[in-house]
C-alpha positions as CSV (number, residue, x, y, z in Angstrom):
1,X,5.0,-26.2,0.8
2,X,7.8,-23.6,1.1
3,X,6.9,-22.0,4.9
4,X,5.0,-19.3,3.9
5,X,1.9,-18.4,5.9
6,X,-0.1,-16.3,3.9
7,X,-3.1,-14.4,5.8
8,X,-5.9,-12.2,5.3
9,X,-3.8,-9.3,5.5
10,X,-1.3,-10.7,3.0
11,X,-3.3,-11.0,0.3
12,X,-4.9,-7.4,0.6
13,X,-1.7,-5.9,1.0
14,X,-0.6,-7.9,-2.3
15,X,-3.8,-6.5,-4.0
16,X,-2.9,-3.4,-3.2
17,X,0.4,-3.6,-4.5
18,X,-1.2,-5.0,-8.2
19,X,-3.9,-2.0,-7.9
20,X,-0.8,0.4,-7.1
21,X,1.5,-0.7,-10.2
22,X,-1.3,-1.2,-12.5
23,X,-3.1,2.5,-11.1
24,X,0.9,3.9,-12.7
25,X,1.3,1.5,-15.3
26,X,-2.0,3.0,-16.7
27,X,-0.7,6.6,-16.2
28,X,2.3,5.7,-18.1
29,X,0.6,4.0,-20.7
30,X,-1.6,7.2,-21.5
31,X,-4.2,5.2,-20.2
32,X,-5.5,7.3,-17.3
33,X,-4.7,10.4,-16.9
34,X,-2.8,12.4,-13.4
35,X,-5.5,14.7,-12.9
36,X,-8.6,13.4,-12.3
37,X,-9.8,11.2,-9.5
38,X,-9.5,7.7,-10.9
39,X,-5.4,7.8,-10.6
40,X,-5.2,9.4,-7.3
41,X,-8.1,7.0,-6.2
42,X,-6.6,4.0,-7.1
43,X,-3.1,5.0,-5.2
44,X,-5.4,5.7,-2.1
45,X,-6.8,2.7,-1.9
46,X,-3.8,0.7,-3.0
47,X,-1.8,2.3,-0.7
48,X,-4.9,1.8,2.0
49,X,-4.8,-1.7,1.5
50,X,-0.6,-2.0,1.7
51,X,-0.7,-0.8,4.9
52,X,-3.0,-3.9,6.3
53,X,0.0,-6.2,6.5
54,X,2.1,-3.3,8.5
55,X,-1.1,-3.1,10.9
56,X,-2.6,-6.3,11.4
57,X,1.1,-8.1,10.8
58,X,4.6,-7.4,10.9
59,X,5.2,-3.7,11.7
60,X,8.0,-2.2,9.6
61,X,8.0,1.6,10.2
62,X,10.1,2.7,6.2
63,X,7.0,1.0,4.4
64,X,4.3,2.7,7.2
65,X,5.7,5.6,6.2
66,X,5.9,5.7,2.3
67,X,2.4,4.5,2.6
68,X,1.1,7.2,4.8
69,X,2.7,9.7,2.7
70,X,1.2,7.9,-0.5
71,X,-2.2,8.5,1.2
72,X,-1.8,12.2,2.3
73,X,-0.3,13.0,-1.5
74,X,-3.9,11.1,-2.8
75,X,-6.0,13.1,-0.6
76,X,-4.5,15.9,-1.8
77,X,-4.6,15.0,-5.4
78,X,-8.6,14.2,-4.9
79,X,-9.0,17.4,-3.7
80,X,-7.2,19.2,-6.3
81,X,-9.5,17.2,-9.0
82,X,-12.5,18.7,-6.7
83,X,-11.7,21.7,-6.6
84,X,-10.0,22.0,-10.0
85,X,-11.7,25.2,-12.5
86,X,-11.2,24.2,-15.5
87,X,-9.5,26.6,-18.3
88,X,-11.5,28.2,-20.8
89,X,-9.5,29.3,-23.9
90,X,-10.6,31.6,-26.1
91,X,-9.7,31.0,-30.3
C-alpha cells in the first residue's frame, strides 16, 4: 500500500521501542520505580530488541550505539538493584 516492507526484525525493534517509552513513561508516572529491577529490565530488553533491525537490517552505527550504551547502563543498573543493602533507620 505505501512501499513499506515490514519484517521480522521490524516489528521487534518497534516492540521494543513501545516497551522502552512505556518502561519511562511508568517511571515518570510514579508507576515503577528507578531502582529496582523491573525499570532497568524493561530498558534491557527494549533496547535488546531495538537493536534487531540495526543487526538483521539496515545498519546505522548512531542508533547501535545509543542502544549498546542503553544496555551496558541496564546491566549496570540490575546489578546495583542486586547488590543494593538496603538502609536501616533508626527512630
Amino acid at each position: 500500500m505505501f512501499g513499506i516492507d515490514i519484517r521480522w526484525f521490524d516489528v521487534v525493534g518497534l516492540l521494543g521501542v513501545v516497551l522502552t517509552v512505556l518502561a519511562y513513561l511508568a517511571l515518570q508516572a510514579r508507576r515503577m520505580k528507578g531502582d529496582g529491577y523491573a525499570f532497568p529490565m524493561l530498558n534491557l530488553i527494549g533496547a535488546s530488541a531495538i537493536l534487531c533491525p540495526l543487526i538483521w537490517g539496515e545498519f546505522n552505527l548512531a542508533p547501535f550505539v545509543i542502544e549498546v550504551a542503553w544496555i551496558v547502563i541496564s546491566i549496570y543498573g540490575l546489578y546495583k538493584a542486586a547488590t543494593h543493602k538496603p538502609v536501616v533507620q533508626l527512630p
